[in-house]
N, C-alpha and C positions, 0 to 999 in steps of 0.2 A: 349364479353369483357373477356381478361385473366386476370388472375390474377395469382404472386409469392408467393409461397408460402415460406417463412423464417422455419429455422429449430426452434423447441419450446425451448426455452433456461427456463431450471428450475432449481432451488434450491432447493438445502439438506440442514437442521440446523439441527444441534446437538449442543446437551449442551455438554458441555465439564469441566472434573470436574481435575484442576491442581493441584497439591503440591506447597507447599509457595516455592521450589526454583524454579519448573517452571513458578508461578507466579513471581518470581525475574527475570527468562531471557525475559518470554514474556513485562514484564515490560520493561525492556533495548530495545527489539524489536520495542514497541510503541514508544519507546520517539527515537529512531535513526529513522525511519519511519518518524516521528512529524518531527524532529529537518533538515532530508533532505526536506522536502514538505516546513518549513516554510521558511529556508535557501534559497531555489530557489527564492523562491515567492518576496523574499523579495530583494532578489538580482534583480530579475525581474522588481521589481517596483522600485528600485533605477535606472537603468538604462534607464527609460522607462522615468522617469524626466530627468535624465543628456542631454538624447535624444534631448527631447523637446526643453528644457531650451537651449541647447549651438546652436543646429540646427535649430530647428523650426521644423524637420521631423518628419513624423510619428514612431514610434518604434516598430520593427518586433517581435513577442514574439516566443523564440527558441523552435524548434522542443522536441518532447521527447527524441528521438535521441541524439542532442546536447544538451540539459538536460543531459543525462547519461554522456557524456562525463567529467563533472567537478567530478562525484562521485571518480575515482581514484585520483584525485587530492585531495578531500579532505580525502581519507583515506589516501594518502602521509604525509599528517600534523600531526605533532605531535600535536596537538593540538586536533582534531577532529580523529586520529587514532583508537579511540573505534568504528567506524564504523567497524571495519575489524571484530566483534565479533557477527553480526549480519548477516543474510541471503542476500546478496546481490541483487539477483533478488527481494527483497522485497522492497530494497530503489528503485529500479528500477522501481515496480510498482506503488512508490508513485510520481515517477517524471512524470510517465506516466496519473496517475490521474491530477496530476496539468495540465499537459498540455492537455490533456481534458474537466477540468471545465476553459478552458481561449477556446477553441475552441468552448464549449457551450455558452458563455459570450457574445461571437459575433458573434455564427450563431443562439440560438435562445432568445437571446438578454435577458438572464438571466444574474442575478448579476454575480457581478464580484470576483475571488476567493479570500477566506479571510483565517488567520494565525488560525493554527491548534492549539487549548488548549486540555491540557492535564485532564481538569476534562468533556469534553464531550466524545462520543461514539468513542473509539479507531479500529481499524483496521489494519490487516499490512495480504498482500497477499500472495501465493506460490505456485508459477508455480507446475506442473507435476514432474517434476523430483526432487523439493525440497521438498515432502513430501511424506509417505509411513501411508497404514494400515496393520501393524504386529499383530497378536495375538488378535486381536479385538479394536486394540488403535491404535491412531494415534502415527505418529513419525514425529516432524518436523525437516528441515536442520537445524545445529548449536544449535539444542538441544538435549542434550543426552538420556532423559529419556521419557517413552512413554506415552502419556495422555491417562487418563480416558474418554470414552465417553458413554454417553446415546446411543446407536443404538433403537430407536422409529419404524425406517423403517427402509427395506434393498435401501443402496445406491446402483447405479447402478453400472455397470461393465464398463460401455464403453460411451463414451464424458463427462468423469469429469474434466473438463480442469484445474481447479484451486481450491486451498483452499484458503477461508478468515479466519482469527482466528479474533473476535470480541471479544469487554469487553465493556460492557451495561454502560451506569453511577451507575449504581446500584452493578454493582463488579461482573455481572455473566459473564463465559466466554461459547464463542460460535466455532463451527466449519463452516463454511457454506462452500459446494460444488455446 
């Protein structure tokens, strides 16, 4: 009998210690993140009756992919144009989680995704190329100034594919690689 072996996928958390105005951008961060995830979901489940209700069909839940496609449109509106102030591959990773807790929902038949509040555990992503460590801080895309971090351990050098920046319901913030 063979067996595959997957490569070990681990986590770096650092605490991470902001200034009240990077606690101001990371805040705008969470809620344009929040405000793209609930926006789809919600768009998804309006369509998902109309479906029903006029046809009778089943209704097809859109890819991540066509997910990203409506984000230029709504930073086109003047109404929702404060997206444009925020890291874009981040709304992009929240459209990508939506459309993976609707793929978990019905392949291993876990609930079904629900609307993101702003007083539980926040999170907003960042690829590779939208963050950097200068000088022993981190630096994130569309924020100008450099966070403070606990280094506890050396992170590694090589397969960091992503940062999460988390904030606790309790108000601490996090870095996880």
């Amino acid at each position: 009998m063979t067996t595959t072996t997957k490569p070990l996928k681990k986590r770096y958390r650092y605490r991470i210690y902001p200034t009240k105005e990077q606690e101001i951008s990371l805040s705008k961060l969470f809620g344009c993140v929040r405000y793209v995830y609930n926006r789809m979901l919600g768009e998804i489940k309006e369509a998902r009756n109309m479906v029903s209700v006029v046809t009778g069909e089943k209704y097809k839940v859109p890819s991540a992919f066509e997910m990203n496609n409506f984000l230029p449109l709504w930073k086109k509106d003047e109404n929702t144009s404060w997206l444009n102030d925020v890291c874009a591959q981040s709304l992009q990773a929240s459209l990508l989680n939506l459309s993976n807790a609707y793929k978990n929902a019905f392949k291993h038949k876990k609930g079904f995704p629900k609307f993101k509040n702003k007083f539980d555990v926040q999170t907003a992503e960042y690829s590779n190329q939208t963050y950097s460590i200068k000088e022993g801080k981190l630096k994130l895309y569309k924020i100008n100034t450099l966070f403070k971090v606990k280094w506890h351990r050396d992170l590694p050098e090589h397969n960091v594919t992503a940062c999460t920046i988390i904030k606790t319901c309790s108000g601490k913030y996090y870095a996880s690689f």
